[in-house]
N, C-alpha and C positions, 0 to 999 in steps of 0.2 A: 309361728314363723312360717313364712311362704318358701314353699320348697325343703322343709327339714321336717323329717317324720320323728317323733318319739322312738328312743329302742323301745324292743316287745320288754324287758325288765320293766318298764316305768309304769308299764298302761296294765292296770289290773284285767286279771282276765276271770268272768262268768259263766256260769255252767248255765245257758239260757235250755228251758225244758224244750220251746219248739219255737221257730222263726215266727211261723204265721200264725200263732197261740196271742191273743190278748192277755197280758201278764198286768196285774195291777197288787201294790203295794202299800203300806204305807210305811210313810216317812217324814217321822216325829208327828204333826197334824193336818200334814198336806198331801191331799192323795194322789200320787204319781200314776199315769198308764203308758205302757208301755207294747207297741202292736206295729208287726207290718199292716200299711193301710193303702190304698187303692187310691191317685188323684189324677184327674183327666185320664189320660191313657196311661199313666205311670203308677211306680209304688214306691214306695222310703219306709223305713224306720221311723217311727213317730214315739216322741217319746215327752214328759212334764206334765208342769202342774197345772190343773184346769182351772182355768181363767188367768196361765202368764198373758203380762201383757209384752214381754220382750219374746221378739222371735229369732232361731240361729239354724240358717241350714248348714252341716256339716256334710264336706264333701270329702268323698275314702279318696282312699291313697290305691293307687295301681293295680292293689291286691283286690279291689272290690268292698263291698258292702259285708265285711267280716264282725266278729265275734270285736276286735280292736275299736274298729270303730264306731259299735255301738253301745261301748263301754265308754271312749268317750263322749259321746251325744246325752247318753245318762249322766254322767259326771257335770255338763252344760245344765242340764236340766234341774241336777239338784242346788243350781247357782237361779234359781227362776226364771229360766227360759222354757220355752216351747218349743225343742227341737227337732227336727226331719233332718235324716242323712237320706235321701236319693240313691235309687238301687241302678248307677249307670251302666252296670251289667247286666242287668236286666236276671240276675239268678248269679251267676258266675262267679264262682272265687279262683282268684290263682292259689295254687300249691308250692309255687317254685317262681324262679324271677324269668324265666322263658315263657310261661305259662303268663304272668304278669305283664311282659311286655306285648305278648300276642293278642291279650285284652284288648290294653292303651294303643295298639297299631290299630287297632281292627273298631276304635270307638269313635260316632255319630258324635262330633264335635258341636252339629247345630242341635240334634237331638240331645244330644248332656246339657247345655246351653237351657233348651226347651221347658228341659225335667226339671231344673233349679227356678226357672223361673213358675212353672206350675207349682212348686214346692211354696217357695215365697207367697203366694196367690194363696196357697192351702194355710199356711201360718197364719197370713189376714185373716182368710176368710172363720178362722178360729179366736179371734180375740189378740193377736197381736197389734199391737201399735204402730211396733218398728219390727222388721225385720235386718239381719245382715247378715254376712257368709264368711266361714271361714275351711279351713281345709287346711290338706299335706300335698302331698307332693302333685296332684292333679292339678291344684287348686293356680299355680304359676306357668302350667303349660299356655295359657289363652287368655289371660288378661282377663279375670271371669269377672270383675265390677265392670271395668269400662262396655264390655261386651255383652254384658244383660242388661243394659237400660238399668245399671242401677236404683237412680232416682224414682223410680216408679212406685217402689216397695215400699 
């Protein structure tokens, strides 16, 4: 849903060992990896099974590129997707909803834009077919299909 976040109750939460650690698993006989990774000038949460052909960039919610939201980007990926959540913060998590809104006032609108679409670019250029986007509450500030050239991906 655009514009409604999960409560924290619903969204299972992970003891991740280290953010920028390559963590790889398996699950049942599909090998999942799971890494911050490096694309054009940006970074995201990269996470699925190697060789999906479906791609989903997940975009956070206000709070940043947290523990939540890359609980659900794993949870996309055990559906066979190849998912990126974009680190629009560039590092930064809020703690608090002051903290969060100071983020969302103070965020590169053409720059967040940029990142999703360098994301999308990084899904293809890994074996996706299709990409699409979905998101919480960031995700209905900017119109973010009609405003990324959707069609392109």
């Amino acid at each position: 849903m655009i514009g409604t976040a999960l409560p924290n109750y619903v969204i299972p939460r992970y003891d991740w060992a280290s953010a920028c650690k390559t963590h790889q698993f398996l699950s049942q006989t599909v090998k999942q990896t799971m890494s911050i990774v490096a694309f054009e000038k940006f970074h995201g949460y990269l996470v699925g099974e190697e060789g999906a052909t479906r791609g989903l960039v997940v975009i956070q919610e206000w709070w940043g590129l947290n523990e939540d939201i890359k609980s659900i980007a794993t949870r996309y990926s055990k559906e066979g997707f190849l998912v990126l959540a974009p680190d629009l913060y560039y590092g930064k998590i809020a703690h608090n909803a002051d903290e969060a809104h100071h983020f969302m006032d103070g965020l590169d609108w053409h720059d967040a834009q940029a990142m999703v679409s360098a994301g999308a670019r990084l899904l293809k250029s890994k074996g996706a077919k299709a990409v699409g986007v979905t998101g919480f509450c960031m995700v209905s500030e900017s119109f973010w299909p009609l405003e990324l050239g959707w069609r392109r991906w």
